[in-house]
C-alpha positions in Angstrom: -65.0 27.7 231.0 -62.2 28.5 229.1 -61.4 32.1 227.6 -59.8 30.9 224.9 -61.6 33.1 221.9 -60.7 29.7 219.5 -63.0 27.9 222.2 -65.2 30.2 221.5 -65.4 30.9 217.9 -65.4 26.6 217.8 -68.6 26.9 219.7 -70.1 29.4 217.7 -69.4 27.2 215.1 -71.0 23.9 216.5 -74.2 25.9 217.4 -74.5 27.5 214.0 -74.3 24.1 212.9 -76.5 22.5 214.8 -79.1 25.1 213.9 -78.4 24.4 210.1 -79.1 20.7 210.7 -82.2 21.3 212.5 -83.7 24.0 209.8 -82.9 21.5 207.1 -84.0 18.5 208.5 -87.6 20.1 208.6 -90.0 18.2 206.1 -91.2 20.7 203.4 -94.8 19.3 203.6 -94.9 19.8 207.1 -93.6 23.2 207.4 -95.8 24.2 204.7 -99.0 22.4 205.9 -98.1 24.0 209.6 -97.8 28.0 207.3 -101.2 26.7 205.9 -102.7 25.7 209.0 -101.5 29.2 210.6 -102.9 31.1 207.5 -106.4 29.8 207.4 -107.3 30.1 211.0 -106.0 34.0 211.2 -103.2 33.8 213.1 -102.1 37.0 212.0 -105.4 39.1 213.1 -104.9 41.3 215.8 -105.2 40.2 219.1 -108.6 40.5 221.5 -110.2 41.0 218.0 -112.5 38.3 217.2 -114.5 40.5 214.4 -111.5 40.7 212.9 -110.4 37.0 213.5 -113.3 35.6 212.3 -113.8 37.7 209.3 -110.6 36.9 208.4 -111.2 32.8 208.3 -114.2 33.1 206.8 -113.0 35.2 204.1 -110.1 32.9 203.9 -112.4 29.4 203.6 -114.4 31.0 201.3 -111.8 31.6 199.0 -110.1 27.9 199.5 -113.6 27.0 198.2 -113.9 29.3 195.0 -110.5 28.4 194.5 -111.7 24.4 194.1 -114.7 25.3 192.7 -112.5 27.0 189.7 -110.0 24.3 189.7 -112.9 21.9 189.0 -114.4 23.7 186.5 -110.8 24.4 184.5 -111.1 20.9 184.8 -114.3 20.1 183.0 -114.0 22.5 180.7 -110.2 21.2 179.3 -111.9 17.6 179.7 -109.3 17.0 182.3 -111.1 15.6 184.7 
């Protein structure tokens, strides 16, 4: 390798670049769907905690359903749907 510190500062360049293209090139459904999928089954509980995990997708499913159940009845009730 060279010790050239424009050989250097080029490839700090090409990787920041690189990492732009590949955090851009990301779907927006998909990276939200995979935020989604992270969120509902409690990735974020603490680990070796299974009360905890569990509480937390229940919790979490129960609210996805009030939060349909709502929607539909918004619905009904503007004659939407």
């Amino acid at each position: 390798m060279s010790t050239d510190p424009r050989e250097a500062a080029r490839a700090d360049d090409a990787k920041e670049a690189l990492d732009r293209v590949k955090r851009d090139s990301e779907s927006f459904l998909g990276s939200s769907m995979g935020r989604a999928a992270d969120h509902f089954s409690g990735k974020d509980a603490p680990e070796g905690d299974n009360i905890e995990l569990w509480g937390r997708r229940i919790g979490r499913g129960l609210s996805l359903i009030a939060f349909i159940g709502l929607s539909w009845w918004l619905g009904h009730q503007l004659k939407i749907w």
